[in-house]
N, C-alpha and C positions, 0 to 999 in steps of 0.2 A: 504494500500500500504506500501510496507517494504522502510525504508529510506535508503538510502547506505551510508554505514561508507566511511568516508574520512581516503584516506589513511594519516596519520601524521607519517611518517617513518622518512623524511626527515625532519618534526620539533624536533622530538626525535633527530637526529642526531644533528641538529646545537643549539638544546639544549643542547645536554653533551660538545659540542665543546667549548661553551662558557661556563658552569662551569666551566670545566677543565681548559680550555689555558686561559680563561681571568679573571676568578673567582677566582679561587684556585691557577693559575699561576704555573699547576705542572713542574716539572723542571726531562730531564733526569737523571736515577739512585733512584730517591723518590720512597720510598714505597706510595699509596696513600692508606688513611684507606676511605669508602664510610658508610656513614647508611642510610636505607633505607627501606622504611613495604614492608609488604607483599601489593602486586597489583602496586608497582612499577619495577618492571622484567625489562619492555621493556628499561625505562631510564639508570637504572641502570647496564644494559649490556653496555649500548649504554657510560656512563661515562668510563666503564672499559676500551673499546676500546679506545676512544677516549686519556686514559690517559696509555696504551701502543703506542699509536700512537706518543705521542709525547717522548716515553723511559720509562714511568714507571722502576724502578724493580718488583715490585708485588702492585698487587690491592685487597688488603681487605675488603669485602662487610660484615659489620654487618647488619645483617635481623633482624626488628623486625614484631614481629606477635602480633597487636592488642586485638586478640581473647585467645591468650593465658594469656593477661596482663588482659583483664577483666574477666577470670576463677577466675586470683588470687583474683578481688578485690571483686566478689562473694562470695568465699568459703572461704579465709585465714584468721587465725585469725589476727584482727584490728591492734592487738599490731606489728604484724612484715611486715605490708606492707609497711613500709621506710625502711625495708631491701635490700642493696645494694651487689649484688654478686662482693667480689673484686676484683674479672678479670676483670668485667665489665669495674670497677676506673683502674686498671691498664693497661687494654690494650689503654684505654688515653694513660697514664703516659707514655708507652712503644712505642708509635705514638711520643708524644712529644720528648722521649729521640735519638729518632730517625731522626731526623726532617722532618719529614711526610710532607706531602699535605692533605689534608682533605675536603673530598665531603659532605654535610650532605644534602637530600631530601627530601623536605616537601611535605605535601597534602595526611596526613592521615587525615581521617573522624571520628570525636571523635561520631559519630551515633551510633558506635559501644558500648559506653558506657549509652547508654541510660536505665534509668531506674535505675541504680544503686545511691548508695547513695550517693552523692558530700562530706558528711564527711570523705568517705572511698577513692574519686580519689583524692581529697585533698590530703591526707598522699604519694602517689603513682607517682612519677614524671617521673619516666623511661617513657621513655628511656633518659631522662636527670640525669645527673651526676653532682656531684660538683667537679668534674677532670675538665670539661669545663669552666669555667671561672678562674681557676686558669690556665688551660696552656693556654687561651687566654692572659691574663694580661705578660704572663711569653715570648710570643713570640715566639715561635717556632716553629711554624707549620703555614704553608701559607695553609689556608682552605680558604669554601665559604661555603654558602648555597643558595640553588636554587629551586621553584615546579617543583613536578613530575605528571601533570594531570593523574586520572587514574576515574578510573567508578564510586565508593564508594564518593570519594571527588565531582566529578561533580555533583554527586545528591544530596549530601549535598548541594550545592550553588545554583543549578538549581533544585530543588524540581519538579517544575509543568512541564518541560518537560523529553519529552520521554530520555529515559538512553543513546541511539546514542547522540542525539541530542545536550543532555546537557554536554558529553563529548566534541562534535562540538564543541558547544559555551565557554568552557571552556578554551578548545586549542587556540581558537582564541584571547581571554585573556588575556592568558597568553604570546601566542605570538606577542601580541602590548605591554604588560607590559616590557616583555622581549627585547623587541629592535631589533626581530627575524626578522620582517619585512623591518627591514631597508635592501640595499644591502650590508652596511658594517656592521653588528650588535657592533663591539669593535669598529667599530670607532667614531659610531654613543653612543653607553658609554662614552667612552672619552671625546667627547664634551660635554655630560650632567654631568659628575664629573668635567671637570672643572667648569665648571657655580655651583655647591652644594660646593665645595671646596674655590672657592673666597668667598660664601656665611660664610664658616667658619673663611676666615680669615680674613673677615669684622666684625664679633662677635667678634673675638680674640682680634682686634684691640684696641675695644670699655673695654674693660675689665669690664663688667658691674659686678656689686658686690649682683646685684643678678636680678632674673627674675619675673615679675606678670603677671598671666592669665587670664585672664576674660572674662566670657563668661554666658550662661545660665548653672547652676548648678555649675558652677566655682569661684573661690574667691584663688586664691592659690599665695604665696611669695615663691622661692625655690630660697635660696641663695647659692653664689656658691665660691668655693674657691678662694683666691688671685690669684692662678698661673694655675687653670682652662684653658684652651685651647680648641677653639672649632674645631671636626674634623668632615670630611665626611668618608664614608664608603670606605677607600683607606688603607689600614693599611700595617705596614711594619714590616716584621720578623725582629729580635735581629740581623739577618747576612742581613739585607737589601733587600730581597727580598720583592717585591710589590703584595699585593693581594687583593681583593675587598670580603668581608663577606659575603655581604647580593647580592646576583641578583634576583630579582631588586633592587634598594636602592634609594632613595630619599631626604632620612636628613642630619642635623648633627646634632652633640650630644658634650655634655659634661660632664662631672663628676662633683655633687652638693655638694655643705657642708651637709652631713647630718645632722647635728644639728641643721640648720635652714632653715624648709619647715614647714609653718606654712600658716592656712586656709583649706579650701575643694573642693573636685575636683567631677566632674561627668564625665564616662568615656563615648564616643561621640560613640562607638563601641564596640560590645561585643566581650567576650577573649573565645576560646576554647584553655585550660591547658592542654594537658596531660590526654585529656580524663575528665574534668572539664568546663564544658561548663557555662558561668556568665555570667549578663546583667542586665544593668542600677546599674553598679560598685558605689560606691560613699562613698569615705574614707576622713577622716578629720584629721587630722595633725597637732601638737603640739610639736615645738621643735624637729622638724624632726623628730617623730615619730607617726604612725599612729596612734589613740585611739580611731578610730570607724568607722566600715567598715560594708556594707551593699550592696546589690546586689536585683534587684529586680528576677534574678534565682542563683544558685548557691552560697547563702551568705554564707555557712558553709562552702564550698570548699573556698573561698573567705577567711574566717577566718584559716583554718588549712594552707593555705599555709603564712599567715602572722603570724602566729605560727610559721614556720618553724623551725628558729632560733631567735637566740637576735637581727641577722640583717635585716630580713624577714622584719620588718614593716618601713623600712627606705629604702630612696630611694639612686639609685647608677648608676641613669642616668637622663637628660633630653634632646629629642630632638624634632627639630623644622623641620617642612615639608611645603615649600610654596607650592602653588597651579600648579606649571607648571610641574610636574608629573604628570605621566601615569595611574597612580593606584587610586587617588579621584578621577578626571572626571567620572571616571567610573561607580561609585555608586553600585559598588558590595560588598558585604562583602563575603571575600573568608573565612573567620573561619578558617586561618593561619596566625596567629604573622607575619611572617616573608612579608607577603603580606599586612595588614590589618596596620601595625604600619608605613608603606608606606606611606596610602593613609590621614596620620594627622599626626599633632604633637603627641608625648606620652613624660611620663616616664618609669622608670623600677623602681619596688621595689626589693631589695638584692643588690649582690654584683655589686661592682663599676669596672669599667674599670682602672688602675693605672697608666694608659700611657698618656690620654689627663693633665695630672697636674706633669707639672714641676717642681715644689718646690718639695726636698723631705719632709720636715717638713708637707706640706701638702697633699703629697701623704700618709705619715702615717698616716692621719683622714679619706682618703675614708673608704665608707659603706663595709661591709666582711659578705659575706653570702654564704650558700648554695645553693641560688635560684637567680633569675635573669629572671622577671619577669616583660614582657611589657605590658603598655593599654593605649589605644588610648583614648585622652583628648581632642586632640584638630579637630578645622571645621575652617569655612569662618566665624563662629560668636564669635570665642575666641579670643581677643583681647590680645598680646603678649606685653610690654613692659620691657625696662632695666631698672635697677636704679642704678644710681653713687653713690660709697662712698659718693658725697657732695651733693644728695638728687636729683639729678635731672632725670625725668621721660623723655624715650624716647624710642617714638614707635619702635616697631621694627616689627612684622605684625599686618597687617589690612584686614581684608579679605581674607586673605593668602597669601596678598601680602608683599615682603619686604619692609620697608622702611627704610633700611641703608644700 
């Protein structure tokens, strides 16, 4: 018997409505730039409109195509596959100078990379750019990121069922994650940022002078700087505009001392890179910097991208996620950063965000990199505490719950 596709027309729509108007916060007369793969069409129409509806001037959809990224990493010689076309960096740079709005749509299927050699998608980050965290730090562009379910990705996540089916179940997902089901979806955000945001500026409070994890596989101290601040995913352009990064979001985060994360970490979740698919991560750290990284798939891609550069092996974030999000109850693993770094605490190794740290004295010590790279660390069994300049140890989760 044929199953019949559910129409989802109307979640496409009040999905782009909510990247656009409450993600990205596009504003009449912005250009918005959109990225997006191929088998994302429907959404990515559906943003366009939605971001003429509220005045756009022009909507710029960069396409990327998967299949043409693994020809290269097939056939090219090794030496130039962290070759970067600099239109690429500059149509950033020209977004930023602009002060754009910026869509970015996840929920490619790195399947598509299958079989190739992890030392070779290692080298290969595109369609990531190191234009992207420098015009993030730099504030200019009120962007979001948001999934785009499409057929490729559901089967990824839903292997054992039929290709309808596991798109079905996908959409349904993504629309509890996404807060599509509420009857207000921003307003029913609103309420859950404020509750992650008092969360930050109860850390903030506390000025802990640095963080311990502990958990199974875990042992890790990451200290963090004096004028550290911890933030939720609410961020505010250089001219004051408010925009939300990540839909959906769940943490907050801050910016560490890289010079002092010392111990070793096991990551709770596997990462699909850029077509670099890793599992059962597990890097050890001396003096803020990593000196032995291991994976039980993906350990060479694992090492070239802490190759990267000088700042590749140092971290440039930590954030914490209690258990009253949408995305761990769920017990899926979507094989997207942007969903998967939701459903736990992580870090990111590379570049730092420059905005949560006050001090500039100490904003000149964050981490500077190329890359900017998440993995999920933490569960219900990693035990979080702060510690005071004057030694004193204090819970801060348990279970995934807060206790400050």
């Amino acid at each position: 018997m044929l199953r019949a596709v559910r129409d989802r027309s109307q979640d496409v729509e009040r999905l782009a409505d909510l990247l656009v108007g409450f993600g990205a916060n596009v504003q009449p007369g912005q250009v918005v730039g959109v990225t997006a793969h191929f088998g994302m069409e429907e959404t990515a129409r559906a943003v366009a409109r939605a971001a003429y509806r509220r005045g756009a001037k022009y909507v710029d959809v960069f396409w990327w195509d998967p299949l043409v990224k693994r020809a290269r990493l097939e056939l090219a010689d090794e030496d130039t596959l962290d070759y970067v076309p600099p239109w690429i960096e500059q149509r950033m740079d020209w977004l930023s100078d602009e002060r754009a709005a910026r869509v970015a749509l996840s929920g490619a299927s790195a399947a598509v990379f299958d079989g190739i050699d992890p030392a070779r998608t290692g080298r290969d980050l595109l369609p990531y750019i190191s234009a992207v965290p420098r015009v993030v730090n730099a504030r200019t562009t009120n962007w979001t990121a948001g999934p785009a379910p499409n057929a490729a990705w559901a089967q990824r996540v839903h292997p054992d069922l039929e290709p309808d089916e596991a798109l079905d179940t996908l959409w349904e997902e993504i629309v509890h994650v996404l807060r599509l089901d509420a009857a207000d979806p921003v307003e029913a955000w609103r309420t859950r940022m404020d509750a992650i945001l008092a969360s930050a500026d109860r850390m903030t409070e506390r000025r802990f002078d640095a963080l311990h994890l502990q958990g199974p596989g875990t042992d890790l101290t990451i200290g963090l700087l004096p004028s550290s601040t911890w933030l939720g995913a609410s961020f505010t352009t250089a001219e004051g505009l408010t925009h939300y990064p990540n839909l959906p979001t769940e943490e907050i985060f801050t910016t560490p001392d890289p010079e002092r994360v010392d111990g070793h970490v096991s990551a709770t979740m596997p990462l699909d890179l850029y077509g670099s698919f890793m599992d059962g991560i597990r890097i050890e750290f001396e003096r803020g910097r990593a000196v032995k990284a291991d994976a039980d798939t993906g350990a060479d891609a694992l090492r070239a991208t802490l190759a990267r550069d000088d700042g590749a092996s140092r971290l440039g974030e930590i954030a914490l996620v209690d258990r009253e999000g949408r995305i761990g109850p769920l017990g899926t693993v979507f094989y997207q950063t942007l969903l998967d770094e939701n459903a736990a605490s992580h870090i990111a190794l590379g570049n730092a965000y420059t905005f949560p740290v006050e001090d500039e004295a100490d904003r000149a010590r964050v981490n500077v990199s190329g890359i900017h790279v998440d993995f999920m660390i933490g569960s219900n069994e990693v035990d979080v505490d702060g510690l005071t300049r004057d030694g004193e140890r204090v819970p801060v989760l348990r279970s995934g719950t807060w206790q400050i």
